[in-house]
Legacy VTK file of the C-alpha trace (Angstrom):
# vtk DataFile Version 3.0
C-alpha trace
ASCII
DATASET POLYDATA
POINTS 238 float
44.684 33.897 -7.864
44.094 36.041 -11.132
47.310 36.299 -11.532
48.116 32.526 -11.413
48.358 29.996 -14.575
49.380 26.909 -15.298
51.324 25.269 -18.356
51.983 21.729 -19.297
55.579 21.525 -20.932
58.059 19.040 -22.038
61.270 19.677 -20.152
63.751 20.790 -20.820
61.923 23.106 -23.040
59.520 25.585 -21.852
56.907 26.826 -23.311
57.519 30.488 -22.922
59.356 33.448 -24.577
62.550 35.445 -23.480
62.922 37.199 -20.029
59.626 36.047 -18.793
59.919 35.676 -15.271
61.765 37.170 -11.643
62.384 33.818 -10.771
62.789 30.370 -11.866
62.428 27.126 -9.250
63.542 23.353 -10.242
63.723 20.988 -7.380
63.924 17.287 -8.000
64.037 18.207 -11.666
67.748 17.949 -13.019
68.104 14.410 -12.184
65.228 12.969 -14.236
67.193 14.846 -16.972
69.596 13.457 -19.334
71.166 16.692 -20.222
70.670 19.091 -17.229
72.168 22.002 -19.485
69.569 22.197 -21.465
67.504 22.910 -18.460
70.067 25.330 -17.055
70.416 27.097 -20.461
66.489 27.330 -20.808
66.331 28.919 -17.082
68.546 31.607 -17.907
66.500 32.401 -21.463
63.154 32.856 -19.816
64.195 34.750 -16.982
64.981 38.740 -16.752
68.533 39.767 -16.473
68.380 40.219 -12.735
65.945 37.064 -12.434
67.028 34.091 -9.888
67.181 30.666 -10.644
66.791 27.983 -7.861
68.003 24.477 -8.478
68.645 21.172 -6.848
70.273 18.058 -7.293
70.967 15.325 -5.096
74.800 15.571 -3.861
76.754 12.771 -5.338
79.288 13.064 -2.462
76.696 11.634 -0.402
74.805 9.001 -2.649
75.558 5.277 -1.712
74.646 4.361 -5.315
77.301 5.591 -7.047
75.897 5.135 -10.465
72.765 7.187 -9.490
72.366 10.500 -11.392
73.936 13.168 -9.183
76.310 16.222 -9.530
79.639 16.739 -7.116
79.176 20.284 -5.926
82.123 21.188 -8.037
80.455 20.214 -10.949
77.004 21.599 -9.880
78.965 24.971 -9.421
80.227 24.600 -13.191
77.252 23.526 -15.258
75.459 26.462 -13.732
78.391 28.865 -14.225
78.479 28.521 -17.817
74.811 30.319 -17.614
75.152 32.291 -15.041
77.242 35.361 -14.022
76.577 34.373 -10.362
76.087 31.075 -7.869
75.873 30.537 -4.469
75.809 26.416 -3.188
73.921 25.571 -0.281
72.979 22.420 1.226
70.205 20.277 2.263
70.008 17.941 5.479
67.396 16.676 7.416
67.574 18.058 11.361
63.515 18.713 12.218
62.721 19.060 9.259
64.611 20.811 5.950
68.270 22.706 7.217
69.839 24.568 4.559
72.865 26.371 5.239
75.872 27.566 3.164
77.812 25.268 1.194
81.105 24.399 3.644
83.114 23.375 0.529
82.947 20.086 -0.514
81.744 19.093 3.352
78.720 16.465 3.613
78.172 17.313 7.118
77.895 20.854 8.826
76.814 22.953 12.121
73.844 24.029 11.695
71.070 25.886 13.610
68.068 23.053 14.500
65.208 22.467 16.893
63.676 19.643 18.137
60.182 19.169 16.115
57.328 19.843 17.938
58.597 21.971 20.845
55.845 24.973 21.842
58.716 27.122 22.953
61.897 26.116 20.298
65.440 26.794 21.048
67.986 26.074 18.817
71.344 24.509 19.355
73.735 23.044 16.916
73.242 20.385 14.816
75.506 18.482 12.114
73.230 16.730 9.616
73.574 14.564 6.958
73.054 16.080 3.611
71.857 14.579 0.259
71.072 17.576 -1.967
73.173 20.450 -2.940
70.725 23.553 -3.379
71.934 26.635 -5.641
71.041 30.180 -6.236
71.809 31.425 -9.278
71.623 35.244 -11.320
73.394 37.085 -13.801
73.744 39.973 -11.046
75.808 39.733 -8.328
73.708 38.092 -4.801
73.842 39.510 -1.720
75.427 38.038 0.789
73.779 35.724 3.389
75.635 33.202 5.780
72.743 32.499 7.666
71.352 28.915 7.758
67.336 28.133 7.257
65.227 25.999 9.000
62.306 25.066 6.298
58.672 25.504 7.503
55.422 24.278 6.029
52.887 27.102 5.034
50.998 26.979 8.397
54.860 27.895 10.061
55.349 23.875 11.429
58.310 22.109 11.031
58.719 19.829 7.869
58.823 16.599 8.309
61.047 15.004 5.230
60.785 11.489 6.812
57.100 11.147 7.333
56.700 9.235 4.011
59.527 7.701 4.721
58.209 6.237 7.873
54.489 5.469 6.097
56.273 3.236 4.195
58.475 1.138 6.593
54.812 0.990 9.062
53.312 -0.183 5.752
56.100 -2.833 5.261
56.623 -3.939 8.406
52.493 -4.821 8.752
53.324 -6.383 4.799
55.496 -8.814 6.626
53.736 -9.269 10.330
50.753 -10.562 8.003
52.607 -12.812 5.854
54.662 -14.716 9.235
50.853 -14.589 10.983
49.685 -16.401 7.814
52.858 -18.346 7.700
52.181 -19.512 11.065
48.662 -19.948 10.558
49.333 -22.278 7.596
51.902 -24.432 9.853
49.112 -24.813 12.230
46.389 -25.968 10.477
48.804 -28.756 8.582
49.561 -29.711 11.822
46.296 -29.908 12.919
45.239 -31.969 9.568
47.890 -34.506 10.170
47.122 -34.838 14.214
43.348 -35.393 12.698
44.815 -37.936 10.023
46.783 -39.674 13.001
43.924 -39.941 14.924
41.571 -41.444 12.306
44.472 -44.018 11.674
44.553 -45.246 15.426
41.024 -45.396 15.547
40.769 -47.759 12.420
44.001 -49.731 13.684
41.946 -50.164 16.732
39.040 -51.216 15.236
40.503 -53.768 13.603
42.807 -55.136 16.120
39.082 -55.449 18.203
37.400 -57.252 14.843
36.543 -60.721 15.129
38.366 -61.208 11.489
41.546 -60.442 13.218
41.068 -62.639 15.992
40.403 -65.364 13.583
43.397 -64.615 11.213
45.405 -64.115 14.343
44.221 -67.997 15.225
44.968 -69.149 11.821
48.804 -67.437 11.987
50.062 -69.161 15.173
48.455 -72.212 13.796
50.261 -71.493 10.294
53.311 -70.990 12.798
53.364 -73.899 14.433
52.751 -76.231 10.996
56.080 -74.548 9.754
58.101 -75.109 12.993
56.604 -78.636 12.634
57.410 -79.561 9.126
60.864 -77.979 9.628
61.767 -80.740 12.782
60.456 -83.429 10.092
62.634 -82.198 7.517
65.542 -81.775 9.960
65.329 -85.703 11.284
LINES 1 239
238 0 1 2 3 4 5 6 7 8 9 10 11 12 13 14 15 16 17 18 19 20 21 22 23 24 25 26 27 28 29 30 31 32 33 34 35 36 37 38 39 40 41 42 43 44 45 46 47 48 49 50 51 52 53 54 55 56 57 58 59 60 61 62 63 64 65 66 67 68 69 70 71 72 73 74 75 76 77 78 79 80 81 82 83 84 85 86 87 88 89 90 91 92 93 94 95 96 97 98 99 100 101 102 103 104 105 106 107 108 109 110 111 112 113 114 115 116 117 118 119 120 121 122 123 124 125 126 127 128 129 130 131 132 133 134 135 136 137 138 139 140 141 142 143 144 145 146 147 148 149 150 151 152 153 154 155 156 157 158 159 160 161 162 163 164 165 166 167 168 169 170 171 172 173 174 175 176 177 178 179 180 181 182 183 184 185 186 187 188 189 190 191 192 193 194 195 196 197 198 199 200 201 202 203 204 205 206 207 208 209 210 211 212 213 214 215 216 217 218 219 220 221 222 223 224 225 226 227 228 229 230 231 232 233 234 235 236 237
Protein backbone atom coordinates (compact mmCIF):
# COMPACT_ATOMS: atom_id res chain seq x y z
CA UNK A 1 0.00 0.00 0.00
CA UNK A 2 1.31 3.69 -0.56
CA UNK A 3 0.64 4.39 2.54
CA UNK A 4 2.64 1.49 4.13
CA UNK A 5 6.50 1.60 5.38
CA UNK A 6 8.66 -0.21 7.14
CA UNK A 7 11.47 0.65 9.83
CA UNK A 8 14.17 -1.40 11.37
CA UNK A 9 14.62 -0.24 15.13
CA UNK A 10 16.34 -1.24 18.22
CA UNK A 11 13.72 -1.72 20.91
CA UNK A 12 12.92 -0.25 23.15
CA UNK A 13 13.65 2.80 21.21
CA UNK A 14 11.85 3.75 18.17
CA UNK A 15 12.85 5.44 15.60
CA UNK A 16 10.18 8.03 15.33
CA UNK A 17 9.17 11.49 16.70
CA UNK A 18 6.32 12.55 19.18
CA UNK A 19 2.56 11.71 18.65
CA UNK A 20 3.16 9.79 15.54
CA UNK A 21 0.66 7.27 15.39
CA UNK A 22 -3.44 6.22 16.32
CA UNK A 23 -2.22 3.15 17.52
CA UNK A 24 0.60 1.25 18.82
CA UNK A 25 0.69 -2.93 18.80
CA UNK A 26 3.45 -5.09 20.85
CA UNK A 27 2.69 -8.72 21.12
CA UNK A 28 5.35 -11.13 22.21
CA UNK A 29 7.52 -8.07 22.66
CA UNK A 30 7.77 -7.12 26.49
CA UNK A 31 9.20 -10.33 27.49
CA UNK A 32 12.34 -10.33 25.33
CA UNK A 33 12.77 -6.99 27.21
CA UNK A 34 14.79 -6.36 30.18
CA UNK A 35 13.09 -3.20 31.12
CA UNK A 36 9.51 -3.33 29.68
CA UNK A 37 9.06 0.46 30.81
CA UNK A 38 11.09 1.68 28.55
CA UNK A 39 8.91 0.14 25.97
CA UNK A 40 5.74 1.28 27.71
CA UNK A 41 7.14 4.84 28.15
CA UNK A 42 8.25 4.94 24.36
CA UNK A 43 4.52 3.75 23.32
CA UNK A 44 2.95 6.50 24.99
CA UNK A 45 5.66 9.24 23.36
CA UNK A 46 4.98 8.27 19.79
CA UNK A 47 1.44 7.98 19.97
CA UNK A 48 -1.36 10.94 19.82
CA UNK A 49 -3.09 11.81 22.98
CA UNK A 50 -6.14 9.75 22.19
CA UNK A 51 -3.84 6.96 20.49
CA UNK A 52 -4.22 3.14 21.81
CA UNK A 53 -1.61 1.02 22.82
CA UNK A 54 -1.98 -2.84 22.62
CA UNK A 55 0.32 -5.03 24.65
CA UNK A 56 0.93 -8.55 25.75
CA UNK A 57 2.75 -10.52 28.07
CA UNK A 58 2.58 -13.96 29.01
CA UNK A 59 0.54 -14.27 32.48
CA UNK A 60 2.86 -15.31 35.19
CA UNK A 61 -0.12 -16.74 37.15
CA UNK A 62 -0.15 -19.35 34.66
CA UNK A 63 3.62 -20.07 33.74
CA UNK A 64 4.98 -23.45 35.15
CA UNK A 65 8.48 -21.91 34.99
CA UNK A 66 8.37 -19.66 37.54
CA UNK A 67 11.58 -17.92 36.78
CA UNK A 68 10.38 -17.22 33.17
CA UNK A 69 9.90 -13.50 32.34
CA UNK A 70 6.22 -12.76 32.95
CA UNK A 71 4.03 -10.02 34.62
CA UNK A 72 1.06 -10.92 37.37
CA UNK A 73 -1.87 -9.02 35.97
CA UNK A 74 -1.57 -6.75 38.92
CA UNK A 75 1.63 -5.75 37.95
CA UNK A 76 0.85 -5.64 34.17
CA UNK A 77 -2.04 -3.21 35.25
CA UNK A 78 0.71 -0.98 37.10
CA UNK A 79 3.67 -0.70 34.77
CA UNK A 80 1.19 0.42 32.17
CA UNK A 81 -0.64 2.80 34.55
CA UNK A 82 2.25 4.84 35.24
CA UNK A 83 1.93 5.81 31.27
CA UNK A 84 -1.29 5.69 30.80
CA UNK A 85 -4.45 7.54 31.99
CA UNK A 86 -6.44 4.39 31.03
CA UNK A 87 -6.19 0.23 30.92
CA UNK A 88 -8.37 -2.37 30.33
CA UNK A 89 -6.81 -6.35 30.98
CA UNK A 90 -8.01 -9.00 28.92
CA UNK A 91 -7.00 -12.44 28.48
CA UNK A 92 -5.78 -14.96 26.12
CA UNK A 93 -6.73 -18.82 25.97
CA UNK A 94 -6.76 -21.22 23.45
CA UNK A 95 -10.62 -22.68 22.74
CA UNK A 96 -10.64 -23.04 18.55
CA UNK A 97 -8.42 -20.94 18.14
CA UNK A 98 -7.47 -17.34 20.07
CA UNK A 99 -10.50 -16.42 23.00
CA UNK A 100 -10.02 -13.18 24.49
CA UNK A 101 -12.39 -12.01 26.92
CA UNK A 102 -12.31 -9.54 29.86
CA UNK A 103 -9.92 -9.88 32.52
CA UNK A 104 -12.07 -11.87 35.53
CA UNK A 105 -9.60 -10.50 38.15
CA UNK A 106 -6.78 -12.35 38.86
CA UNK A 107 -8.78 -15.68 37.35
CA UNK A 108 -6.62 -18.09 34.97
CA UNK A 109 -9.64 -19.73 33.75
CA UNK A 110 -13.01 -18.14 32.46
CA UNK A 111 -16.49 -18.73 30.47
CA UNK A 112 -16.08 -17.86 27.43
CA UNK A 113 -17.95 -17.88 24.07
CA UNK A 114 -16.14 -20.85 21.66
CA UNK A 115 -16.87 -23.05 18.68
CA UNK A 116 -15.71 -26.12 17.64
CA UNK A 117 -13.01 -25.45 14.67
CA UNK A 118 -14.08 -26.32 11.50
CA UNK A 119 -17.88 -26.46 11.84
CA UNK A 120 -19.76 -25.02 8.38
CA UNK A 121 -22.63 -23.87 10.52
CA UNK A 122 -20.82 -22.69 14.19
CA UNK A 123 -22.69 -22.39 17.35
CA UNK A 124 -21.21 -21.31 20.29
CA UNK A 125 -21.51 -22.60 23.80
CA UNK A 126 -19.39 -21.97 26.78
CA UNK A 127 -16.06 -22.69 27.19
CA UNK A 128 -13.44 -22.24 30.19
CA UNK A 129 -9.92 -22.15 28.74
CA UNK A 130 -6.69 -22.07 29.93
CA UNK A 131 -4.96 -18.81 29.59
CA UNK A 132 -1.22 -17.89 29.25
CA UNK A 133 -1.17 -14.24 28.17
CA UNK A 134 -2.71 -11.26 29.71
CA UNK A 135 -3.65 -8.80 26.73
CA UNK A 136 -4.12 -4.90 27.55
CA UNK A 137 -5.61 -1.88 26.00
CA UNK A 138 -4.26 1.08 26.92
CA UNK A 139 -5.00 5.29 26.20
CA UNK A 140 -4.69 8.42 27.87
CA UNK A 141 -8.61 8.89 27.17
CA UNK A 142 -11.03 7.12 28.82
CA UNK A 143 -12.16 3.44 26.64
CA UNK A 144 -15.38 2.56 26.01
CA UNK A 145 -16.78 -0.05 27.49
CA UNK A 146 -16.91 -3.61 26.03
CA UNK A 147 -17.65 -6.93 28.02
CA UNK A 148 -17.91 -8.90 25.11
CA UNK A 149 -15.46 -11.80 24.54
CA UNK A 150 -13.59 -12.38 20.90
CA UNK A 151 -13.08 -15.29 19.08
CA UNK A 152 -9.74 -14.49 16.86
CA UNK A 153 -10.00 -15.20 13.09
CA UNK A 154 -7.32 -15.44 10.43
CA UNK A 155 -7.65 -12.84 7.52
CA UNK A 156 -9.63 -15.23 5.23
CA UNK A 157 -12.42 -15.31 8.51
CA UNK A 158 -11.13 -19.22 9.66
CA UNK A 159 -10.50 -20.08 12.96
CA UNK A 160 -6.84 -19.77 14.32
CA UNK A 161 -5.23 -22.51 15.06
CA UNK A 162 -2.50 -21.58 18.00
CA UNK A 163 -1.49 -25.30 18.29
CA UNK A 164 -0.75 -26.17 14.73
CA UNK A 165 3.02 -25.53 15.25
CA UNK A 166 2.70 -26.94 18.21
CA UNK A 167 1.55 -30.18 16.80
CA UNK A 168 4.29 -29.91 13.64
CA UNK A 169 6.63 -30.26 16.12
CA UNK A 170 5.54 -33.24 18.36
CA UNK A 171 4.70 -35.21 14.49
CA UNK A 172 8.28 -34.10 13.79
CA UNK A 173 9.56 -35.59 17.13
CA UNK A 174 7.73 -38.42 17.42
CA UNK A 175 9.05 -39.62 13.57
CA UNK A 176 12.76 -38.22 15.29
CA UNK A 177 12.32 -41.08 17.65
CA UNK A 178 10.25 -43.94 15.51
CA UNK A 179 13.54 -43.66 13.26
CA UNK A 180 16.06 -43.86 15.85
CA UNK A 181 14.15 -47.32 17.76
CA UNK A 182 13.71 -48.64 13.80
CA UNK A 183 17.50 -48.08 13.53
CA UNK A 184 17.96 -49.25 17.04
CA UNK A 185 16.31 -52.35 16.15
CA UNK A 186 17.84 -52.62 12.92
CA UNK A 187 21.32 -52.45 14.51
CA UNK A 188 20.28 -55.35 17.13
CA UNK A 189 19.42 -57.38 14.17
CA UNK A 190 22.13 -57.34 12.06
CA UNK A 191 24.65 -58.07 15.27
CA UNK A 192 22.60 -60.82 15.74
CA UNK A 193 22.71 -61.92 12.47
CA UNK A 194 26.75 -61.43 12.39
CA UNK A 195 27.17 -63.55 15.42
CA UNK A 196 24.52 -66.45 14.16
CA UNK A 197 26.95 -66.19 10.86
CA UNK A 198 30.14 -66.31 13.22
CA UNK A 199 28.46 -69.39 15.07
CA UNK A 200 27.90 -71.05 12.08
CA UNK A 201 31.37 -70.70 10.53
CA UNK A 202 32.68 -72.03 13.98
CA UNK A 203 30.58 -75.37 13.78
CA UNK A 204 31.47 -75.83 10.39
CA UNK A 205 35.33 -75.65 11.12
CA UNK A 206 34.76 -77.72 14.48
CA UNK A 207 33.24 -80.16 12.15
CA UNK A 208 35.74 -80.23 9.79
CA UNK A 209 38.15 -81.02 12.00
CA UNK A 210 36.51 -83.50 14.16
CA UNK A 211 36.07 -85.36 10.32
CA UNK A 212 40.12 -84.71 9.59
CA UNK A 213 42.23 -87.60 9.48
CA UNK A 214 44.81 -85.50 11.87
CA UNK A 215 42.24 -85.79 14.52
CA UNK A 216 41.60 -89.28 14.14
CA UNK A 217 45.24 -89.87 14.44
CA UNK A 218 45.82 -87.55 17.51
CA UNK A 219 42.65 -89.02 18.88
CA UNK A 220 44.64 -92.64 18.46
CA UNK A 221 47.72 -91.28 19.93
CA UNK A 222 45.59 -89.79 23.23
CA UNK A 223 43.92 -93.05 24.36
CA UNK A 224 47.21 -94.62 23.68
CA UNK A 225 48.96 -91.69 25.78
CA UNK A 226 46.00 -92.68 28.24
CA UNK A 227 46.52 -95.94 28.69
CA UNK A 228 50.68 -95.57 29.11
CA UNK A 229 49.76 -93.23 32.14
CA UNK A 230 47.15 -95.58 33.74
CA UNK A 231 49.94 -98.16 33.11
CA UNK A 232 52.94 -96.55 34.61
CA UNK A 233 50.73 -95.41 37.52
CA UNK A 234 49.81 -99.47 38.53
CA UNK A 235 53.80 -99.90 38.25
CA UNK A 236 54.44 -97.14 40.46
CA UNK A 237 51.61 -98.16 42.82
CA UNK A 238 53.05 -102.03 43.28
Amino acid sequence: ASNLTFALGKLPELPFPEASFDVAIALGVMEGLRDPDLLVAEARRVLKTDGIFIVSAPDKQALSNRRARGLYAGEFRELLGRRFGHVKLYRQGAVSGAAIFKDPGGLTRSSVKSVSSGAAEPEFGDGAPDTSLILAVCSGVELPVDESSYLLLDRDRRLLDECEDCREDTELLKAEIQQMQETEVKTFHETVAAYETENARLRRRLDDIERSRVYRLLGTYRRLRDGLDTLVGRVRRG
